[in-house]
N, C-alpha and C positions, 0 to 999 in steps of 0.2 A: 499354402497355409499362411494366414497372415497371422503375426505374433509379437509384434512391435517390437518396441526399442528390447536388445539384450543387455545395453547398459547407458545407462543416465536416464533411466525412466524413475519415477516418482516412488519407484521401490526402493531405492535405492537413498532414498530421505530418511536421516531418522529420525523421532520424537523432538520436537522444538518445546523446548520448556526454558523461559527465560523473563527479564524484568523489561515491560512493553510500558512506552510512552504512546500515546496517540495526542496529534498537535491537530489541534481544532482550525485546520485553514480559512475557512467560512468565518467563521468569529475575528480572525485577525483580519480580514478582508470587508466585516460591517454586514455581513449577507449570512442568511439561511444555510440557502443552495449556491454556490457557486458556476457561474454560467457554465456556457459547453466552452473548451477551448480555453477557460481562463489557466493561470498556467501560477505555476510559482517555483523561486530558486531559492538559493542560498540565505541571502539578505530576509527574505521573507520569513523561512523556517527557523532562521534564529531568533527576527522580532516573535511569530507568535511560541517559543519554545519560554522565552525570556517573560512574555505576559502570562503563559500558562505556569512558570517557577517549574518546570522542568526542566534535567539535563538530558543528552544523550551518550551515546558512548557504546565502545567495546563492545558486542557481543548482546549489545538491544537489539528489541524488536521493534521497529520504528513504523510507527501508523498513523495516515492520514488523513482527517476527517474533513471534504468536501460538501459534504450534506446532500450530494450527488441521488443516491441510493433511496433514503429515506425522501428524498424531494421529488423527484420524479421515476422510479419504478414502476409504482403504481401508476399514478398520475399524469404519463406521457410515457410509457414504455419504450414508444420508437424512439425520440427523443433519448431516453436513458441508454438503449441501444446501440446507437447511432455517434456518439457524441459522450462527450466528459473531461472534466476541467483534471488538472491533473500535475505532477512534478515535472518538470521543463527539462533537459540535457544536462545543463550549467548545475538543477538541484541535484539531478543524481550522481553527479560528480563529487558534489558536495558532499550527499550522504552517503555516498560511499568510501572515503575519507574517512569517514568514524567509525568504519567497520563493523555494523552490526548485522548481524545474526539473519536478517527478514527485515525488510520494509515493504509494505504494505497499505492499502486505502480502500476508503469506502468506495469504489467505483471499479467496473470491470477490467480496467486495464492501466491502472497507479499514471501513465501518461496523459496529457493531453492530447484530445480529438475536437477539432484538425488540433494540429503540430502549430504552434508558434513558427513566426517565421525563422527562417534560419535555423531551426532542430528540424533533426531527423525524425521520422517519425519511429516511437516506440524504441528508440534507443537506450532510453535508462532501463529497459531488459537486457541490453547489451552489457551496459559501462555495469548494472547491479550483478544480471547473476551469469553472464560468459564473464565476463572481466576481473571480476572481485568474486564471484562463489557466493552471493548473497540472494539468499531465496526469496521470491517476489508471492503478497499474498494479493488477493484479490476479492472484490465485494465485500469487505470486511464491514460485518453490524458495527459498526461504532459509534454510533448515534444513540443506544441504548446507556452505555457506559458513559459519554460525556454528560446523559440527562441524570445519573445518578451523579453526578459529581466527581466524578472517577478520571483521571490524567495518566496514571501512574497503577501496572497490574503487574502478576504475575500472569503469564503466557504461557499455557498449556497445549500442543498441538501432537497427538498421536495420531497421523492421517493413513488412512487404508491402502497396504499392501496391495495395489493393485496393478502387476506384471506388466512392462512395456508401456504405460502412458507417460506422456508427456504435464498432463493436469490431474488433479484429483479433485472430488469434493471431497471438504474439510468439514470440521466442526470444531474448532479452536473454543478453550474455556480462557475467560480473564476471570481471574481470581481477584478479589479484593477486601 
């Protein structure tokens, strides 16, 4: 009988309710969508944190907005599938440093596909949530909440009790 994980499955999360930035990387970078593969660290997330007059910190929920999602899902599925621009090695070092709560981005996997040269691939799953204990969110709508004006939410996440997985679907609220 198979019966997954007995411990560190997704049951084992509890409610994320916290104050969520989302850094519009697309706009700091002059583009919509951000290509497949374009990558961004340290230096980058604080110019656009600094043009967006947001901070970060403690026990945030730190989210990425690529334009990844909203750009091609529909409109090149394999493409969206296949590929996505994404935080670099050197960023998730970075953000994880500031210890927040979940970081997260519009695209299915917060890393860049392919990997920049010289990163590992999907690493900042390593350095974020083996390393540091920071939960990773994934295809996050935040294109909806940049087009209202919105940088800065409260972060509501009650995700479903569901025995031995490793992923969950979510339905996270940003309050504003």
């Amino acid at each position: 009988m198979i019966t997954g994980l007995t411990k560190l499955g997704t049951h084992d999360v509890p409610p994320l309710v916290g104050r969520a930035v989302i850094l519009d990387m697309a706009k700091h970078f002059g583009v919509d969508v951000m290509e497949a593969g374009a990558h961004f660290g340290s230096d980058d997330i604080k110019a656009a944190a600094e043009a967006q007059n947001v901070t970060m910190g403690e026990g945030d929920i730190i989210l990425f907005h690529t334009g990844w999602t909203d750009g091609k899902f529909e409109s090149d599925p394999t493409t969206w599938g296949s590929s996505e621009p994404g935080l670099n090695n050197e960023g998730a070092v970075y953000i994880a440093s500031l210890n927040p709560m979940a970081v997260g981005a519009d695209t299915w996997g917060v890393e860049p596909i392919p990997a920049p040269e010289g990163d590992k691939i999907f690493y900042g799953h390593v350095t974020l949530l083996k390393e540091n204990g920071i939960y990773i969110l994934e295809t996050m709508n935040t294109g909806p909440v940049l087009r209202d004006g919105v940088n800065e939410f409260m972060f509501v996440l009650g995700q479903a009790r569901i025995k031995g997985t490793v992923q969950a679907m979510i339905n996270p609220v940003a309050l504003y």
